[in-house]
Every structure is written in C-alpha cells, then in structure tokens.
N, C-alpha and C positions, 0 to 999 in steps of 0.2 A: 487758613494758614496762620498760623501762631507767629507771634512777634515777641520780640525780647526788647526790655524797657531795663533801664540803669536806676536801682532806687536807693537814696543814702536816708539809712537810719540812724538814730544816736544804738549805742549796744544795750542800752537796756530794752528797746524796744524788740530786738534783734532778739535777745532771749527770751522775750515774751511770745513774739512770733514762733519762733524755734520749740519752747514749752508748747505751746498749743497745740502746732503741728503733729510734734510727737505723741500729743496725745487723742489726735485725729488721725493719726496712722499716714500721715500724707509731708510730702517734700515739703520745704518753707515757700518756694513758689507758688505749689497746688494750692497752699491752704491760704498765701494773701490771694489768690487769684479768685478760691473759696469765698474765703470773708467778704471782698468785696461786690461779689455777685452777691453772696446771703444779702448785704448792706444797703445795695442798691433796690434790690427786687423788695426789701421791705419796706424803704422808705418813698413816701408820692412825694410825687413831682409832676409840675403842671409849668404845660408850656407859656409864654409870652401871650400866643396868640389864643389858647387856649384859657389864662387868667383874664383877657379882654373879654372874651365871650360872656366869661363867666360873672364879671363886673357890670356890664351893658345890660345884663340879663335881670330886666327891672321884676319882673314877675317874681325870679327867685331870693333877690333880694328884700321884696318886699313879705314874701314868705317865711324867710329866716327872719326878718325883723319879727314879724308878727308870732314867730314860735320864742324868740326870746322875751316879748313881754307875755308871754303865756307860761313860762318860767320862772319869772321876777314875780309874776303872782298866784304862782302853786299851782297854776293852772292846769295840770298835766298828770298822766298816771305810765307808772314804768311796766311796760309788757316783759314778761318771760317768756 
C-alpha cells in the first residue's frame, strides 16, 4: 500500500527535481521516490549490531592492520 508523505522544498530545488523528472520521463513524485531508492541501494549501511561484530572481530582486524603495513611498504601487487 502506498503512502503519501508532505515534503517542503526551497523552489529551486523543486525545479531541479521537476528538470530531472522531465527528463526521465516520470511525475516529480516517481522520480524523488526514484532517486531515493537509486540513493539508498547504492550507498552501505551497517547496522549497530552488525558494526559490533565487526569491531570485536579480532582476527579481521588484525588482518586489515597487517594489509595496511603491507601497503605503507609497497608490499603488494594490484590484480586485473
């Protein structure tokens, strides 16, 4: 089920949105509703309890340490 949400923008945004749209062939709604899925599905995010893991997690920590001093002294070759 779709909801409807109240968003205030200044107008210059509003025409920037409105340009875009227009020229993604889609309503000013479709295309914030657009952008912000494109926005989110591109950018990570890591939960609370998920950055704990990942903190605690002495193995891969002490792995990424050890690949950054294997950096800081050329230690390393880049694969294609």
């Amino acid at each position: 089920m779709s909801k409807t949400i109240t968003l205030r923008i200044d107008d210059e945004v509003y025409q920037i949105l409105k340009t875009a749209a227009n020229g993604e062939k889609r309503t000013i709604s479709n295309f914030i509703e657009f952008a912000a899925l494109n926005y989110l599905s591109s950018s990570t995010y890591v939960s609370d309890k998920e950055m704990e893991e990942i903190m605690n997690d002495t193995e891969l920590k002490n792995s990424i340490h050890n690949a950054l001093k294997d950096i800081e002294k050329g230690d390393y070759s880049i694969v294609s």
